[in-house]
N, C-alpha and C positions, 0 to 999 in steps of 0.2 A: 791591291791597288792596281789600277789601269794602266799599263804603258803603252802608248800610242804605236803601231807598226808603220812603217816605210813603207809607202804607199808607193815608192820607185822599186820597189823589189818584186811586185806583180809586174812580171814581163811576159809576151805573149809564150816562153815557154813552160812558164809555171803555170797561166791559166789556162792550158790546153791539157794540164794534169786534172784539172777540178771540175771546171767546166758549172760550176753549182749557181753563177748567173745566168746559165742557159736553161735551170730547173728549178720550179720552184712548187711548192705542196699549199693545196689550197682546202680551206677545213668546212666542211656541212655540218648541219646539226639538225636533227631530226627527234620528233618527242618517244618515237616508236621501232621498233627493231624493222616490222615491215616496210614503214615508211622508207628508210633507212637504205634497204636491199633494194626498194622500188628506184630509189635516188642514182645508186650503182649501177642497175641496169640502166638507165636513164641516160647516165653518162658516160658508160661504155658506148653504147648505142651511139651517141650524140659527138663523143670524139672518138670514137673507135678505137678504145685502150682498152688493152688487156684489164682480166679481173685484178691480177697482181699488182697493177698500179694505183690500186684502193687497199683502205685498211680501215677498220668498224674497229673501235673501239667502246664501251660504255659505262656510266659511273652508278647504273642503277634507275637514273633520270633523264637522262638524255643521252642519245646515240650520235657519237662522231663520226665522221666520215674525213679520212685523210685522202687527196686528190694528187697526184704526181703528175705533174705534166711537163714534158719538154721541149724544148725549141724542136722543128719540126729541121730545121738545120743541122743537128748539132747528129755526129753521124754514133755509133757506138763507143769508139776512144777517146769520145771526148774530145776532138777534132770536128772543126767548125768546115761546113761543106762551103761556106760562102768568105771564109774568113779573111781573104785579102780584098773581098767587097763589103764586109759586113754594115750594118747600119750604124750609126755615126751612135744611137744611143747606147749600141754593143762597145763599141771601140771607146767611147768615154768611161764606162762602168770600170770601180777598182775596188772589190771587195775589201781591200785595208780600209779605206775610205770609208766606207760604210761600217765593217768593224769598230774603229775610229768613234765612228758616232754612236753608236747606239752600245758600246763600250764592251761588246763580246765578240770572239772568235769566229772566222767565218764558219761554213758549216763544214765544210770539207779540209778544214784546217791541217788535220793532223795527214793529211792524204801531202798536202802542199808543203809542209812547212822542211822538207829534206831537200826541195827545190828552193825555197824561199833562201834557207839557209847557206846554200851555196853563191847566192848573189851577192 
């Protein structure tokens, strides 16, 4: 059963551990493995991301393509380059909140939750 999290315990120190609303993976689907690699190169090219930021996976019938993209701010520690200016709809976002809703764990949960803890 679901217990709702404290949506006042995401404080900007904890969300500077996780960072996982400045990243999110966006999925392709392709009927063919070629297709599929063409797609990859397409999109490296197109945002200029490494190969490792793609993952192929297949179930026999259809070829997935997982997408990793990041805020173009968000600097390697997970420290926001713009953070004491950030955009109003960064500063509103509260991972509990959303947890909350859709009744699962954030993604990066168990990264956060030894800061959560502490609040």
């Amino acid at each position: 059963m679901w217990k709702d999290l404290d949506p006042k315990k995401i404080t900007s120190s904890v969300c500077m551990q996780c960072a996982a609303c400045c990243k999110h993976t966006t999925q392709y689907k392709e009927t063919k493995e070629r297709y599929a690699l063409n797609k990859i190169e397409y999109l490296m090219a197109m945002f200029g991301k490494p190969r490792e930021d793609f993952r192929l996976t297949t179930d026999g019938k259809v070829w997935r393509i997982a997408a990793t993209f990041k805020c173009v701010q968000l600097n390697p520690d997970n420290t926001c380059k713009i953070y004491e200016k950030r955009p109003n709809t960064c500063e509103r976002f509260n991972c509990f909140v959303t947890a909350n809703i859709s009744k699962t764990l954030p993604e990066n949960y168990e990264n956060i939750k030894k800061y959560v803890d502490r609040q």
